[in-house]
C-alpha positions in Angstrom: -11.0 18.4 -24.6 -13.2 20.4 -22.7 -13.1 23.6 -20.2 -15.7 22.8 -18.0 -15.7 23.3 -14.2 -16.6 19.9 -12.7 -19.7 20.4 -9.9 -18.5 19.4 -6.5 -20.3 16.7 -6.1 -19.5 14.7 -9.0 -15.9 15.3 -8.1 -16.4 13.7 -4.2 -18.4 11.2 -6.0 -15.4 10.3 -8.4 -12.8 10.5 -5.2 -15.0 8.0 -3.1 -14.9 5.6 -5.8 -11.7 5.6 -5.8 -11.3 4.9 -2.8 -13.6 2.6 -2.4 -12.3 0.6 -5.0 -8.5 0.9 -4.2 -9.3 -0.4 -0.7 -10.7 -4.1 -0.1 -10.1 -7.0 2.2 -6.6 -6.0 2.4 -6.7 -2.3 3.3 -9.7 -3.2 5.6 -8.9 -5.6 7.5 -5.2 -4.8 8.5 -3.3 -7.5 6.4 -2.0 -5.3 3.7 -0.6 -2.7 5.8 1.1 -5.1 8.1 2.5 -7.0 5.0 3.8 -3.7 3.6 4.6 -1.5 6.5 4.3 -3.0 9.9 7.2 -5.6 9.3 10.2 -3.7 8.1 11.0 -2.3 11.9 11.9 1.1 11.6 9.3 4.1 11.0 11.3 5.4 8.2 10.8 2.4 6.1 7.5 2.3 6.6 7.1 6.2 5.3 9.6 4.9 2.4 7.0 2.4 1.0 3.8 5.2 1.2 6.5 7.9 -0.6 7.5 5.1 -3.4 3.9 3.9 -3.7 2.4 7.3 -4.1 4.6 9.2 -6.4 4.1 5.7 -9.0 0.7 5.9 -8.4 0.1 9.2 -8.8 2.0 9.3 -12.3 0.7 6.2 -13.4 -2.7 7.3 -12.8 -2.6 10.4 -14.8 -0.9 8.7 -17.4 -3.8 6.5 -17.6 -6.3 9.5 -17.7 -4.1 11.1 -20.2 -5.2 7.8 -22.4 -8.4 8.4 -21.6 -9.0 11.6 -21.8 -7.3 12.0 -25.1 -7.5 9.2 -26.9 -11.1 7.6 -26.3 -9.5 5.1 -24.8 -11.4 3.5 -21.4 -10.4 -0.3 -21.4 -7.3 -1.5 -20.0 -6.6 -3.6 -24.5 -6.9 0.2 -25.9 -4.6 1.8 -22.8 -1.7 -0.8 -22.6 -1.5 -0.6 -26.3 -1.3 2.5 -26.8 1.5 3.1 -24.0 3.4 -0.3 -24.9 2.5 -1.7 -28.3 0.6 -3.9 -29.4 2.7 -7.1 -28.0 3.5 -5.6 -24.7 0.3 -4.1 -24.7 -1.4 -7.9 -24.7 0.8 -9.2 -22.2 0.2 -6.3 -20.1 -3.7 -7.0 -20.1 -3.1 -10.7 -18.9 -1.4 -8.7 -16.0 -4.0 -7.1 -14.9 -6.6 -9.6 -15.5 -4.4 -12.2 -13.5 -4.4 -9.5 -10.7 -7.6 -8.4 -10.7 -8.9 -12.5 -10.7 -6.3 -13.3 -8.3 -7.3 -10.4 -5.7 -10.9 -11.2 -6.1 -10.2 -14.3 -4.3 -8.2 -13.2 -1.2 -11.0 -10.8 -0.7 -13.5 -13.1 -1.0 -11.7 -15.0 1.8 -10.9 -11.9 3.7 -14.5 -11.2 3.7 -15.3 -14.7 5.1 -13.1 -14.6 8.0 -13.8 -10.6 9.4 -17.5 -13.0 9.8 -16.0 -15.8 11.5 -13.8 -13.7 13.4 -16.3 -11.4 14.4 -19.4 -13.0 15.2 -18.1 -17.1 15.0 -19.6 -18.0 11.2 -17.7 -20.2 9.4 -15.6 -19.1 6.9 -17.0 -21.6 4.4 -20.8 -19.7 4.8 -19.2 -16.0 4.9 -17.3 -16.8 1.8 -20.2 -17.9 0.2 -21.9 -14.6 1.0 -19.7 -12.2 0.1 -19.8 -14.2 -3.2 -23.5 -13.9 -3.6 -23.3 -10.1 -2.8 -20.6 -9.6 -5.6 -22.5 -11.4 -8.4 -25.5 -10.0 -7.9 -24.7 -6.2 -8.1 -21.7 -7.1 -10.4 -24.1 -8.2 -13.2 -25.7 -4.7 -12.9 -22.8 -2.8 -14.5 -20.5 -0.5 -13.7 -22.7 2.7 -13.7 -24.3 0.5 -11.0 -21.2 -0.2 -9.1 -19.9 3.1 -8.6 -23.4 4.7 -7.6 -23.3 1.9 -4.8 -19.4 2.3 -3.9 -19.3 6.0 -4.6 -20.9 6.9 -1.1 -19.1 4.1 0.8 -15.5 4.5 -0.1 -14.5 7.5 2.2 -16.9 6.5 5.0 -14.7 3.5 5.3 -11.3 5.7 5.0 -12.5 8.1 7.4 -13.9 5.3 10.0 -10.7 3.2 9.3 -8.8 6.9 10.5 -10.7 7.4 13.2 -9.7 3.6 14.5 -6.3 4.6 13.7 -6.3 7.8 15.8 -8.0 6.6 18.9 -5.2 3.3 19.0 -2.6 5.8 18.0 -2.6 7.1 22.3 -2.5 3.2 22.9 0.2 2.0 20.4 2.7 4.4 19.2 4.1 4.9 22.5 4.9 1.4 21.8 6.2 1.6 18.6 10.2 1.2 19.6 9.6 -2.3 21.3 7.6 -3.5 18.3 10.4 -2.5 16.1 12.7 -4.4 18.5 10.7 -7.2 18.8 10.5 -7.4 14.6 14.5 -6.5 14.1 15.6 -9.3 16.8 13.4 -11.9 15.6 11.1 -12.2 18.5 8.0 -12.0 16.1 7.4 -14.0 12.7 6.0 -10.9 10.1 4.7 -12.0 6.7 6.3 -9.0 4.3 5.9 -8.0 1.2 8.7 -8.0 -0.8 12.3 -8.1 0.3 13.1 -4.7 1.9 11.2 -1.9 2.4 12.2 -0.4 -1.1 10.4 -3.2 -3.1 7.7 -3.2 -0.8 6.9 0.0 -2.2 7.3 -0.9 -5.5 5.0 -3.7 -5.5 2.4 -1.5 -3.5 2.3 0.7 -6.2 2.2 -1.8 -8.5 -1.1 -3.7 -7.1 -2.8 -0.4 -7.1 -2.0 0.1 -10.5 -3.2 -3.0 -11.9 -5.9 -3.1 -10.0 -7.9 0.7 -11.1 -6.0 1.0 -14.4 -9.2 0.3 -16.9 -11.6 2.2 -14.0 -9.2 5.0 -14.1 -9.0 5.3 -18.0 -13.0 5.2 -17.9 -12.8 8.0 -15.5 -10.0 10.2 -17.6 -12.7 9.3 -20.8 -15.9 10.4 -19.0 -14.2 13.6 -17.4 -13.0 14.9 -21.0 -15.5 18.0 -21.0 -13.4 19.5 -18.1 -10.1 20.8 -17.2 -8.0 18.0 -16.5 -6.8 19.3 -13.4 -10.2 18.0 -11.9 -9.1 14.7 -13.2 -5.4 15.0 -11.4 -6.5 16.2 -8.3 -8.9 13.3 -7.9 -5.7 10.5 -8.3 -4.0 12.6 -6.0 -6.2 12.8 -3.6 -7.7 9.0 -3.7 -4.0 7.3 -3.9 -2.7 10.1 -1.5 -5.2 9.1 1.3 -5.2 5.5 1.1 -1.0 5.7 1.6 -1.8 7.9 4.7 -4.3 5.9 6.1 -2.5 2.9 5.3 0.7 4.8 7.3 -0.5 5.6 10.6 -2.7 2.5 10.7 0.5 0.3 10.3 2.6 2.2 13.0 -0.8 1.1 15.0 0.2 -2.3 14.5 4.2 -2.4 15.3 3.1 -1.0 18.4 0.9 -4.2 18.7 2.8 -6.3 17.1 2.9 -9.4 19.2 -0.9 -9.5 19.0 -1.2 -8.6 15.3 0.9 -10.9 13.9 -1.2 -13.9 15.7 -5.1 -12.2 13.8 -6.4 -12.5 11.0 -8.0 -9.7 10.7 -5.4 -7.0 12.6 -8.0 -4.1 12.1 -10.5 -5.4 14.1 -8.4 -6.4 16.4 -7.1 -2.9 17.4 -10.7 -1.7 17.1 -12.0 -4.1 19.9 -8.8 -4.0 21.9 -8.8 0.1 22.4 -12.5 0.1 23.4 -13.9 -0.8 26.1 -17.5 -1.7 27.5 -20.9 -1.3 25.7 -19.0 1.5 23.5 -16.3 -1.1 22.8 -19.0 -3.4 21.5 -20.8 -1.0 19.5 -17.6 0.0 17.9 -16.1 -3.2 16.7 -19.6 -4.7 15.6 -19.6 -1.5 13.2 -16.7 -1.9 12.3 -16.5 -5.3 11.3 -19.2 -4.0 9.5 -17.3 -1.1 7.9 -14.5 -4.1 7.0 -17.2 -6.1 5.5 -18.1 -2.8 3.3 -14.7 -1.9 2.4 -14.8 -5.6 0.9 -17.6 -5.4 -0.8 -17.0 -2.2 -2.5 -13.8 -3.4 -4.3 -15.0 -7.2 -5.1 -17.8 -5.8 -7.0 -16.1 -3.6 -9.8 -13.0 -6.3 -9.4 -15.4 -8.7 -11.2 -16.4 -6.6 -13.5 -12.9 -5.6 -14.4 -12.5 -9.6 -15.2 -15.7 -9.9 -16.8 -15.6 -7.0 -19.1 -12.0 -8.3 -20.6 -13.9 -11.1 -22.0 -17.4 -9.9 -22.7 -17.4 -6.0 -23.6 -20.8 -5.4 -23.0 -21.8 -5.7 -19.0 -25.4 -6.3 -20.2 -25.0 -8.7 -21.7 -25.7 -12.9 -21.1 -22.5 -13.9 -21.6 -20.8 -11.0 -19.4 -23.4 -12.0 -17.0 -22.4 -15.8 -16.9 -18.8 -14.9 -16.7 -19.8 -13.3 -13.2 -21.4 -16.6 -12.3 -19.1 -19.0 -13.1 -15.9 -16.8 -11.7 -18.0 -17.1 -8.2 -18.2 -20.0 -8.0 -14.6 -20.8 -9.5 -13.5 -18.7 -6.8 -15.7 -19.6 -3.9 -13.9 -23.4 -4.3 -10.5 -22.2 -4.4 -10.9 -20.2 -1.2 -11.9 -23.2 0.6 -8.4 -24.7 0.2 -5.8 -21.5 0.8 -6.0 -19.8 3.8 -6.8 -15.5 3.3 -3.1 -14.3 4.8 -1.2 -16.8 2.1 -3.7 -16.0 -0.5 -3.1 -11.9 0.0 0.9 -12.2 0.7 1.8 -14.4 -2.6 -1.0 -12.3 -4.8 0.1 -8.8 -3.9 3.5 -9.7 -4.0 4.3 -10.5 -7.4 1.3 -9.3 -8.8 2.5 -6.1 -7.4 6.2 -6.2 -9.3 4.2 -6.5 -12.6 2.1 -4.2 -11.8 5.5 -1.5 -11.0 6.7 -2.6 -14.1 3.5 -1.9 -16.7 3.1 1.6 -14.8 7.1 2.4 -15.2 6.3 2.2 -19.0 3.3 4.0 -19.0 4.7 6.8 -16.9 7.8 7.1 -19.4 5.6 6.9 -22.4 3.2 9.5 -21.2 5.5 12.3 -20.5 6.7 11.3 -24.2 3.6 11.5 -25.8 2.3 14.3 -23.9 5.5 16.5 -25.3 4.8 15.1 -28.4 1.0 16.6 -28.7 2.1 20.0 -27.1 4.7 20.5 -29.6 2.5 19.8 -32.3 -0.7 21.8 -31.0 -2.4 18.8 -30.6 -2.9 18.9 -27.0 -5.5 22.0 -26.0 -7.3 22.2 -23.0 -10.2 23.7 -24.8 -11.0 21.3 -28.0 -10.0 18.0 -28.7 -7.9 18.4 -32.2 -9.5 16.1 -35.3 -5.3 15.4 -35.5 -4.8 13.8 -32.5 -8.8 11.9 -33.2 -7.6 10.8 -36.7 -3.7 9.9 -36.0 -2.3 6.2 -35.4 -0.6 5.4 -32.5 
């Protein structure tokens, strides 16, 4: 293992794919964080989901670096068999696969209705776009992807923020009644999990399936340099998008009668706490921010399902994969609306997901002992030891 110092840009580079590809429909459009912490009435449940979710993902992250980093590894087979064994290790994959498939549909959706809510298209045709849009740069590859979604992911954090800051003056002063209103019974919340405490847990756990082979690519590709580099980027990525996520769902408990009734609860705070010709700037952009947030996770989500079955992305049959899982996926989303698509997906998805990181984490702290107390583990050269030995 290298020494390096990473350049700074490379590193912002790394962190905005990150984020751009642990945020989607979900994140974007509100859904998520009402699911996971709008509807448990009480601020301190809310923080209790971002604290669980962060400190998994965090750990789980690193673990999968660790992999990496130390071992070659950069697809989700050599990663989960490493950590679990071969026969866990397979079952894990079909995890993540499942989850990664499964969430490329509700984004899909969630991508044609912020287009039918916003500006009237039916869902049918915005669907069908957002479809055409992830194909087409999906086939590209993933050094593709990430130059595309490595410059949108923290404008869309940052402009999701800013939303969040400028309601915050409107809503939190609200934040008691919508509690009330969610604890009596007066509003009908779709949650995640249920209580706040496995809310958390399968937070954590959609992350984790979701970025676990992107996140081993990044540990492998990052091995020339300390690997505090590599840390600090999963901390900061994960550590953001719980923040975000945070203060935009205290947003929406103090609008809670409204956002339980939209689709998209984002956009809906967006055009409800501006008004005039800046109002209709501001929501048109960000619908259009939404609509990138989208797109930036859809397109390495298919290739994440495409490169399970077809190693090479330039290839003809990784290629058709991409075409045929569009289209697969375009029909389904005709028939089950985006909220029930998002809340059965990320839900138990998510407790998988918290379970294959819970081994990883234990297994990495094991290993990682292991390799210091044999010298194998050396910031400054990778040992032919730890290359050559079986795990």
């Amino acid at each position: 293992m290298g020494n390096k110092k990473i350049g700074l840009g490379l590193m912002l580079n790394l962190i905005g794919a990150m984020f751009a590809y642990l945020i989607g429909s979900g994140f974007a459009s509100g859904q998520e964080t009402m699911q996971y912490f709008s509807g448990w009435g009480s601020v301190w449940n809310s923080l209790g989901v971002a604290a669980i979710a962060l400190l998994l993902s965090c750990l789980a992250y690193i673990a999968y670096s660790y992999a990496g980093r130390t071992r070659g590894l950069k697809d989700l087979a050599g990663i989960y068999d490493f950590y679990a064994g071969n026969v866990f290790g397979k079952l894990f994959q079909v995890f993540a696969w499942l989850f990664n498939a499964c969430c490329y549909m509700f984004m899909i959706s969630g991508f044609g209705n912020v287009i039918h809510q916003q500006w009237g298209i039916s869902i049918p045709i915005g669907s069908a776009i957002g479809v055409v849009l992830s194909v087409t740069i999906a086939v590209m590859g993933l050094n593709k992807i990430i130059d595309i979604i490595g410059k949108v992911g923290p404008i869309i954090v940052l402009f999701t923020l800013f939303i969040g800051i400028v309601a915050a003056f409107r809503y939190y002063p609200m934040i008691a009644e919508g509690n009330a209103a969610i604890n009596s019974g007066d509003v009908d919340v779709i949650r995640a999990g249920s209580n706040w405490v496995t809310a958390g847990l399968s937070f954590a756990g959609c992350n984790l399936l979701l970025v676990s082979a992107f996140v081993g690519t990044i540990g492998y590709n990052l091995r020339e340099y300390k690997f505090i580099y590599n840390q600090l980027i999963m901390i900061i990525s994960s550590g953001g998008i719980m923040l975000v996520s945070f203060l935009m769902g205290l947003n929406h408990i103090g609008n809670i009668q409204a956002a339980v009734q939209a689709s998209i609860p984002n956009l809906l705070l967006a055009n409800n706490v501006f008004g005039g010709n800046a109002g209709i700037i501001l929501s048109l952009l960000f619908a259009i921010i939404i609509l990138a947030a989208i797109f930036s996770t859809i397109c390495p989500m298919l290739w994440t399902c495409a490169s399970m079955l077809a190693k090479d992305d330039k290839s003809k049959k990784y290629k058709l994969i991409c075409v045929i899982a569009g289209i697969c996926v375009y029909i389904i989303t005709l028939f089950v609306p985006y909220e029930t698509l998002l809340n059965y997906i990320m839900t138990y998805c998510g407790y998988s997901g918290c379970v294959v990181a819970v081994v990883c984490i234990v297994r990495y702290f094991i290993i990682k002992s292991r390799d210091k107390k044999e010298g194998l583990y050396k910031e400054s050269v990778l040992s032919n030891k730890i290359k050559e030995r079986k795990w």
